[in-house]
Each structure stands twice: as structure tokens, then as C-alpha cells.
C-alpha positions in Angstrom: 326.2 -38.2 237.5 323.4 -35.5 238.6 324.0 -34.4 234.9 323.0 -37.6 233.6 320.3 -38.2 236.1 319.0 -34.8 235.2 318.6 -35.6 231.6 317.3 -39.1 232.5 314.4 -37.4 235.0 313.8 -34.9 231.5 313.5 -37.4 229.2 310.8 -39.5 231.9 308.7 -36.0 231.7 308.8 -35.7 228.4 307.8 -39.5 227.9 304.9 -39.0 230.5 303.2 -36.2 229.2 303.2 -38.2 225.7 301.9 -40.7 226.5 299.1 -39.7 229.0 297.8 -37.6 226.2 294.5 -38.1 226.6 291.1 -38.9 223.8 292.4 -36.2 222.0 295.0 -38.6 220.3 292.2 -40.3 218.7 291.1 -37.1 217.1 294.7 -36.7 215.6 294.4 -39.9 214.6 291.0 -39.6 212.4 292.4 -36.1 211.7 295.7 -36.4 210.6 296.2 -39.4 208.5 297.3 -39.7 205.0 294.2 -37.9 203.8 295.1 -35.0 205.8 298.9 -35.0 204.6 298.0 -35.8 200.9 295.0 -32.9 201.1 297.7 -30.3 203.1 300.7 -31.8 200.1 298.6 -31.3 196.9 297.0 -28.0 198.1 300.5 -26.7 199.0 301.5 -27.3 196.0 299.0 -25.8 193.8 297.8 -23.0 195.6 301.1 -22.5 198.6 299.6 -20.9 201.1 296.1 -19.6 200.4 293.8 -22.2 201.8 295.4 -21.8 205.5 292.4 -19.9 206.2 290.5 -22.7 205.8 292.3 -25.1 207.8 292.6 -22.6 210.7 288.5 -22.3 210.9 288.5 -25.8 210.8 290.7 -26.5 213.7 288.9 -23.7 215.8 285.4 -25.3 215.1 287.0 -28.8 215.6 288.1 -27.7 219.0 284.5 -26.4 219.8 282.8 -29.7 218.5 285.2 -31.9 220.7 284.9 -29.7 224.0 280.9 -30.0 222.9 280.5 -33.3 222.3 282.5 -34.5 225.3 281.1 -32.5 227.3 277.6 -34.0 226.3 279.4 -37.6 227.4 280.6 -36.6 230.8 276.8 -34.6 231.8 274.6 -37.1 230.6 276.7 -40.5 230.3 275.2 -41.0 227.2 277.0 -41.7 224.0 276.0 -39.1 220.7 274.1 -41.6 218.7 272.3 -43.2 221.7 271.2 -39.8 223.0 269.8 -38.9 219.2 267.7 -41.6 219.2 266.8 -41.5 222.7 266.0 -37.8 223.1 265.2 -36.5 219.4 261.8 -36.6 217.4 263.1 -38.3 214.4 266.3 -39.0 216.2 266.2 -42.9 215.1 266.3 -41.8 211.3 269.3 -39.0 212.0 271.5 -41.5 213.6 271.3 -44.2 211.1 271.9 -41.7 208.1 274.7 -40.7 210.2 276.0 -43.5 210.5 275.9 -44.6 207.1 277.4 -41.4 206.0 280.2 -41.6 207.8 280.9 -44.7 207.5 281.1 -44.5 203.6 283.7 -41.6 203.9 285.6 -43.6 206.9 285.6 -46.7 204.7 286.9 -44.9 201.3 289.6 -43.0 203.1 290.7 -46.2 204.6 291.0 -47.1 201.1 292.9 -44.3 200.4 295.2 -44.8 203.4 296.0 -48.2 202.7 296.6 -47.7 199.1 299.6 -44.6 199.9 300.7 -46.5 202.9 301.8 -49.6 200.3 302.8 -47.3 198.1 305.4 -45.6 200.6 306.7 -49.0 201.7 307.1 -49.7 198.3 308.7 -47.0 197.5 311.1 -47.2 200.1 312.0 -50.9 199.4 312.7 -50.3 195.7 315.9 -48.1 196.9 317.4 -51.3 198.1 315.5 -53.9 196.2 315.7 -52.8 192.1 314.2 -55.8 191.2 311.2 -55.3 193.1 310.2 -52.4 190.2 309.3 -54.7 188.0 306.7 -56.3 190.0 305.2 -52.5 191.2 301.3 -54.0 191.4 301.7 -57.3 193.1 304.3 -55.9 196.0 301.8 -53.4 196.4 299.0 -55.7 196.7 300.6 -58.0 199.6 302.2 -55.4 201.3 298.5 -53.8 202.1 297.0 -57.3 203.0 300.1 -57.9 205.2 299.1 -54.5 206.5 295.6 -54.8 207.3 295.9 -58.5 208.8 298.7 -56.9 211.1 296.0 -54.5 212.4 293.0 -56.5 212.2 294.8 -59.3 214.2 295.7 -55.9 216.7 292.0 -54.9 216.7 291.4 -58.2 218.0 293.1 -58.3 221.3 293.6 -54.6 221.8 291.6 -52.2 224.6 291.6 -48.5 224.8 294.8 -48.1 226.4 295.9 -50.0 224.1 294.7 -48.1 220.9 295.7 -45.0 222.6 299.5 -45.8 223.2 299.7 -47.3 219.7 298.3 -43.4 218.4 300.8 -41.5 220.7 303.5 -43.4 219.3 302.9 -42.9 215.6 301.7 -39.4 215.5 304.6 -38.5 217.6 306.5 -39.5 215.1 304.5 -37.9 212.2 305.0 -34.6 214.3 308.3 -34.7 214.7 309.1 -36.0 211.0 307.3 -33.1 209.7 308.9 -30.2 211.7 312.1 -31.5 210.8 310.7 -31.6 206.9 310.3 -27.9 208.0 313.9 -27.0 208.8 314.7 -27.6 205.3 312.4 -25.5 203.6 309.8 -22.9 204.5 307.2 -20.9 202.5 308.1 -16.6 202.4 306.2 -15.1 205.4 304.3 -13.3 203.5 302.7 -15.8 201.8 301.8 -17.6 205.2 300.1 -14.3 205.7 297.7 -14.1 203.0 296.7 -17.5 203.6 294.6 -15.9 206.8 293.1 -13.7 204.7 289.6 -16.1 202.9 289.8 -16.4 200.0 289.6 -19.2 197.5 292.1 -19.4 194.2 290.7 -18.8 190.9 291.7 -22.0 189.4 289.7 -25.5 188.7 289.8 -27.8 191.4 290.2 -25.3 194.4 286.1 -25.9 195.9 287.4 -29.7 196.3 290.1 -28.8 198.4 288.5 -26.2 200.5 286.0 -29.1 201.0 288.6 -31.8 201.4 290.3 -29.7 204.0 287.4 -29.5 205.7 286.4 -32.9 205.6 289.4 -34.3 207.0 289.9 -31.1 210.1 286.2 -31.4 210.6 285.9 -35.2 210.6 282.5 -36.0 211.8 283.7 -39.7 212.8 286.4 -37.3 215.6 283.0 -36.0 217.4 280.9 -38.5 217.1 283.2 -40.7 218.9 284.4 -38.3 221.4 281.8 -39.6 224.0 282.9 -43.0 223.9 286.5 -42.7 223.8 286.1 -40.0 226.9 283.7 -42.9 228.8 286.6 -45.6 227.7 289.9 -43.4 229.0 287.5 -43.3 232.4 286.3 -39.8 233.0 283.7 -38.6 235.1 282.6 -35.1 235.4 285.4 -34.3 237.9 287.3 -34.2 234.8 285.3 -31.7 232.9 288.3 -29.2 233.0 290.7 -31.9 231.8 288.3 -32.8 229.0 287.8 -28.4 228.0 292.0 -28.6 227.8 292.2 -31.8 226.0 289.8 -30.8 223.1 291.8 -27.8 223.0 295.1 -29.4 222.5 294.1 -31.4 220.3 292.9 -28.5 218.1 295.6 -26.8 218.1 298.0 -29.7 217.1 295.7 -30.6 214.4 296.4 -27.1 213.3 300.1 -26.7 213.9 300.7 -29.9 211.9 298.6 -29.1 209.3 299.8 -26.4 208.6 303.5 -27.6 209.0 302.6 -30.0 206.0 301.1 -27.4 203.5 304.3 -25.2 204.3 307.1 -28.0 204.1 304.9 -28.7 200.8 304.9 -24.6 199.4 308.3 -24.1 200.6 309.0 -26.9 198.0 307.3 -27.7 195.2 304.7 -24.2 194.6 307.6 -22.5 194.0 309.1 -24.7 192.1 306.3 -25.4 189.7 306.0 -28.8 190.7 302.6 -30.9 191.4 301.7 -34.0 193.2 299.6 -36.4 191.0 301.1 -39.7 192.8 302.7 -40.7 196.0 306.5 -40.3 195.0 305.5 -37.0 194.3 305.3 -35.9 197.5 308.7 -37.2 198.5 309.9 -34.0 195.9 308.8 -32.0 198.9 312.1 -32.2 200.5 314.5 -33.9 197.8 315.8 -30.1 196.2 317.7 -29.6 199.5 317.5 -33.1 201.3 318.9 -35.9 198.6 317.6 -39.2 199.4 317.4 -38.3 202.6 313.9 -36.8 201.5 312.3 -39.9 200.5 313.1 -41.4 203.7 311.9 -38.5 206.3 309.2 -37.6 204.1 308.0 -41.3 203.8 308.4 -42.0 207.5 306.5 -39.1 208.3 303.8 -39.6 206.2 303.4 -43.7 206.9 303.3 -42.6 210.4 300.3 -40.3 209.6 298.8 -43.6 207.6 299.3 -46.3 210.2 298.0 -43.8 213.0 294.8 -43.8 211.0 294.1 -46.7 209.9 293.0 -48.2 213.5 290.5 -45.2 214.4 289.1 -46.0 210.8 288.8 -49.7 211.4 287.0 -48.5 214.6 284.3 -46.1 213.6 281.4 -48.5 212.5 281.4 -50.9 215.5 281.8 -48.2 217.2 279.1 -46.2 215.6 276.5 -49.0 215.6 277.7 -49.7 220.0 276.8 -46.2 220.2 273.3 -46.8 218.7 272.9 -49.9 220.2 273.8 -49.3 223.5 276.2 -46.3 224.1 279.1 -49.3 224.9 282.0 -50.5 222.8 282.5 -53.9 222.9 285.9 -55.0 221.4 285.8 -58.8 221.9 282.0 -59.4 220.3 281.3 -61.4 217.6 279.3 -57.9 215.8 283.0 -55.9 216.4 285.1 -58.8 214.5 282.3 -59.3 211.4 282.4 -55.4 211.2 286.2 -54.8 211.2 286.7 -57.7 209.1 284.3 -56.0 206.0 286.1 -52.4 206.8 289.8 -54.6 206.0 287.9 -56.1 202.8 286.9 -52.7 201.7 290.5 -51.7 202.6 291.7 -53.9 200.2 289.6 -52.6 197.0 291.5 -49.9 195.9 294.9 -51.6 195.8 293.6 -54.4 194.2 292.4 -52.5 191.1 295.6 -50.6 190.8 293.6 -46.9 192.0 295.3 -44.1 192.1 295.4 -43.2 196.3 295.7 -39.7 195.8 292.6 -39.2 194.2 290.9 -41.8 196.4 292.0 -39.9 199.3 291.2 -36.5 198.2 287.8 -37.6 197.0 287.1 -39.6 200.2 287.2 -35.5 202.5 285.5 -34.4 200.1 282.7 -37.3 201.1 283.0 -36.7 204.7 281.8 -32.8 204.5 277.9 -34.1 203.8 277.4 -35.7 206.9 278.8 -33.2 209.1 275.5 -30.4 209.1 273.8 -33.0 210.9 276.2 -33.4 213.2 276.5 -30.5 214.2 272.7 -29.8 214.0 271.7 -32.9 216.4 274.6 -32.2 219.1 272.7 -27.9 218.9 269.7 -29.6 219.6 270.8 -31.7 222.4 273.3 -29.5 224.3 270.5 -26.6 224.5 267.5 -29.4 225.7 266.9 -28.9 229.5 265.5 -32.3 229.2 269.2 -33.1 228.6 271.2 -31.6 229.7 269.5 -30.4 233.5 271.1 -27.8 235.5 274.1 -27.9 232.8 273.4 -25.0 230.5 275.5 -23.9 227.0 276.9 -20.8 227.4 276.4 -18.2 224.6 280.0 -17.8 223.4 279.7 -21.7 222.8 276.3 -21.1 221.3 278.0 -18.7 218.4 280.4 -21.5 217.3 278.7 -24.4 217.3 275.6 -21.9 214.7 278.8 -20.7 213.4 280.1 -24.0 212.8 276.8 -25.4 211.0 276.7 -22.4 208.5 280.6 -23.4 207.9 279.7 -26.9 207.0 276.8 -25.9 204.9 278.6 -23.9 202.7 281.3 -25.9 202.5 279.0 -29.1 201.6 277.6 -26.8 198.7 281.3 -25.9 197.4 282.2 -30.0 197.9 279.1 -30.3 195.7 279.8 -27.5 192.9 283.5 -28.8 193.1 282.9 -32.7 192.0 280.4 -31.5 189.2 282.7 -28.8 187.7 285.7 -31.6 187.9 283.6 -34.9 186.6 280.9 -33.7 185.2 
């Protein structure tokens, strides 16, 4: 019996610390979604391990931006947006081109999230149903509107707790899916080694992914909402130390997980020869050593990594234009539904013209590297204004990453830029 209750009392703990994880969920949730595992997949692929330079700078400058930007929430009560147009000289135009930006990439990688997560169901109902391969486009098609009316009709009556516990639960289950994948095949060591060393492959194609990386580690839409997700989970500047560790763990399980994916996906298919061009490609990650069994864990994993996105995508433009309003999210307006309701349209696009989700997804990081110099730039500007921030003043250490941070983005904006005119142009 003590035994038992023992394992019982473990199993609580462990259940606990899940789920009061706290905003920092919602930044694995913009983070790692399918963009994030199909980016990590394809570049594994083609390059194994050489771009995990990139995704470790990302994560380290992703854990500044969040410990920033929060922060900036907790000191001044304000929301980003708000505070740009409150407190900056052309503040008013900043925020809306802000918003607009991101809510273009936020809207086409929803596109691209929907279209891989029908896919994937697809998929997986084809290994019982035979019949269903015949009809490929039109199960697709309803499966993503059954999909997106699911979690529009959820957006409806849901809070922030609510959101939150519906994150913890899928991207515990993307973690766990993936560091099994990772059991079953691993990239050589010293490859994993050279990946910290920066450099970027001679071969076309590699600027897009260094910026794709980027764009979905350094997700502008994960700072920019910080703020408000911090104000909605109830924090007050007594938990300024709880908000420094959150930002931090969220980093580094962006990272761990990442990285996770672009091994299980080196270990696999780079050495193998094999690329991923659609989504049963990436089930070929594990099937040399798993079977069937591959498509399933694989698939899990990565619909996990979908579904836990699509809600903070759904979110970001009501909650963009709340923040400029007003600095307060409002989930049961008549301006949240209208919005949400045109992001599940938008959803819808590229499975109803048959696009391929890989390159939607893959395109749509590449979109969300433009915004983020700005980003960055407004939140230097406002974190180092006395005006601001009062007695609270940025230390110098945090100084050095965020400048360290813009120069990232800049030159990783110019190699997004360079990358799509070598590849379409």
C-alpha cells in the first residue's frame, strides 16, 4: 500500500508541475507547432545537423525577449502595443505595421498548420480505411473544416486557464512523442557538434531555412503577447522572479525539442539520402527501425505540435488589436468572434486549393522574420525610457542581448530576403 500511495503522490507532482506551467506554454505553443517540426524535419534532412547553431541563438534570444517583454507587463501594467502608441513618437504607425505583419505570417502558418494537420489524420485513417485513398482531396477538405469549427466553437467559450490547460496537454504530448522518436534513432555526436559551430551549407535553399528557423524560435506573435498572457494568468510584480524563470524554461524547452526533432529527423533520413517534400515524408523519419509503428508516433507527435498551435494562432489578431485598443483581451466580444471567424476562413484556403503544407509552412517563418527588427527595436526603446519604466532600470548584460538580438534579426531578414529571390526568382 505505501508503495502504491507513493507512486500515486509521484504521479500528483508530476501532474502539478504540468499543468501549472505557467505563460510560457503559450510561447511553445506559437513556437512549436507544425511549422516548427516541418522547419526542424526538412532541415534535418538536408543539411543533419548544421543549422543547430541557429536554433540555439534563437532560443537564447527568445528567452531574453520573453523575460523582456514580460517584464515590461508586470512594471508598467501596460500591454506592448498599447505602450508603443502611448509612449513612442511614431509609435501609432509601428504598432499597426506590427500588427499587420504578424498577423499575415500568423494567418499563413495557420494555413500551413491546418493543411499538415488534415493531412496526418488523413494519413492515419487511410491505414484502416483503403477506400478513403481514392477520395485524398475531399477527406482532407472536411477533416480541416471539422477542425477549425472544433476550435472556433472552443475559442468561443474558452478563458485563459482554459487555453493554457488545453496547451499543457498537447505539447506534453508532442514532447514526449518526440523523445521517444529519439530512442530509435540518433544523429553521430559528432555531427551534433558541428552544428554549434555557424555556419550555413553551401547548397540552394539553406538562407530560407536559417530564416525559417528563425522565424518560428523567434516568433514575434510569442513576445508581443507575453504582456497579456502574464496580466491574464494574474501576475503582479511580486512575481517578477517567477516570470525571469518562466521565460527561461520556456527557452530552453523550445530548444530541447527542437532540437530533438532535427535529430530524430538526421538520425533518419540525412543519412539515408532521403528528403521530405510532403507530409508522409516525414513519417520516414522513424519507419527504417519502427514499422508502422512510425507513422503512428511520428503522426501523434506532430498533430500534437499542430493542434497546440492552432489556438494561439486563432488568438494573435484579437489579441493584437485588444492590445492596441486597450491593453485588454476580451474573449466574449462581438470584435474577438468577427476576428477569429476570418483567421478559420483564411485557415481553410490552402486546403481548399489542394497546396502543398510543407511549402506553405516553410514559407510562412520565412514571413515572420520581417516583422521581428521592430520588435525588438520598439521594446529597446521602451525598456531603457525612464519615462517608462521609473526606478526600474535594464541592466547592461540584458542591454547586450536584446542589441544583440536586433542585429540577429536583421541579418537574418536580409538572408530570408536573398533566400526567396534565389529560390523563385
Amino acid at each position: 500500500m505505501p508503495i502504491t500511495e507513493n507512486k500515486k503522490s509521484l504521479l500528483k507532482k508530476i501532474i502539478a508541475i504540468v499543468l501549472g506551467f505557467g505563460p510560457g506554454i503559450f510561447a511553445i505553443g506559437y513556437t512549436i507547432g507544425t511549422g516548427s517540426v516541418t522547419a526542424m524535419i526538412v532541415a534535418g534532412s538536408k543539411y543533419n545537423m548544421e543549422l543547430l547553431w541557429v536554433l540555439l541563438l534563437s532560443c537564447l534570444f527568445s528567452g531574453i525577449l520573453m523575460f523582456v517583454y514580460g517584464n515590461y507587463g508586470l512594471i508598467t501594467g501596460e500591454t506592448a502595443l498599447f505602450g508603443f502608441k502611448k509612449h513612442l513618437k511614431y509609435g501609432k504607425i509601428l504598432a499597426i505595421v506590427i500588427i499587420i505583419g504578424v498577423t499575415f505570417g500568423q494567418w499563413n502558418s495557420l494555413m500551413g498548420i491546418l493543411g499538415i494537420s488534415s493531412n496526418i489524420i488523413y494519413e492515419i485513417l487511410v491505414l484502416n480505411f483503403d477506400g478513403l485513398s481514392n477520395y485524398k482531396y475531399e477527406a482532407v477538405l472536411i477533416t480541416a473544416i471539422v477542425i477549425i469549427v472544433i476550435f472556433y466553437l472552443l475559442m468561443l467559450v474558452g478563458k485563459y486557464t482554459f487555453f493554457e490547460k488545453i496547451l499543457v496537454i498537447f505539447v506534453t504530448l508532442m514532447g514526449v512523442s518526440f523523445v521517444f522518436s529519439l530512442c530509435f534513432v540518433q544523429p553521430l555526436s559528432i555531427d551534433v557538434m558541428k552544428g554549434l559551430l555557424p555556419t550555413i551549407p553551401d547548397a540552394p535553399g539553406a538562407k530560407i531555412y536559417v530564416a525559417a528557423f528563425v522565424g518560428t524560435t523567434m516568433a514575434a506573435a510569442t513576445f508581443l503577447s507575453r504582456p497579456l498572457f502574464v496580466k491574464g494568468k494574474g501576475w503582479t510584480l511580486k512575481n517578477l522572479d517567477q516570470q525571469k524563470k518562466d521565460a527561461i524554461t520556456a527557452a530552453v524547452l523550445i530548444f530541447i525539442i527542437s532540437g530533438v526533432i532535427m535529430a530524430v529527423a538526421a538520425g533518419a533520413l540525412f543519412y539515408q539520402g532521403k528528403e521530405v517534400t510532403h507530409v508522409l515524408d516525414m513519417a520516414n523519419t522513424l519507419e527504417p527501425v519502427a514499422g508502422k509503428w512510425a507513422v503512428t508516433i511520428f503522426f501523434f507527435g506532430a498533430l500534437s505540435a499542430g493542434l497546440s498551435s492552432i489556438f494561439p494562432c486563432l488568438l494573435i489578431a484579437p489579441l493584437l488589436i485588444a492590445d492596441y485598443q486597450s491593453g485588454k483581451l476580451d474573449t466574449s466580444s462581438r470584435q474577438f468572434r468577427i476576428i477569429t471567424g476570418i483567421a478559420c476562413l483564411v485557415a481553410l484556403i490552402g486546403p481548399a486549393f489542394n497546396a502543398n503544407p510543407i511549402e506553405i509552412q516553410i514559407l510562412s517563418q520565412v514571413f515572420n522574420v520581417f516583422v521581428l527588427p521592430l520588435v525588438i527595436l520598439g521594446i529597446i526603446i521602451m525598456v531603457n525610457s525612464k519615462k517608462v519604466m521609473k526606478e526600474y532600470k535594464t541592466s547592461l548584460g540584458i542591454n547586450i542581448g536584446l542589441y544583440a538580438a536586433l542585429f540577429f534579426s536583421c541579418v537574418v531578414s536580409y538572408a530570408g530576403v536573398v533566400g526567396i529571390i534565389e529560390k523563385y526568382f
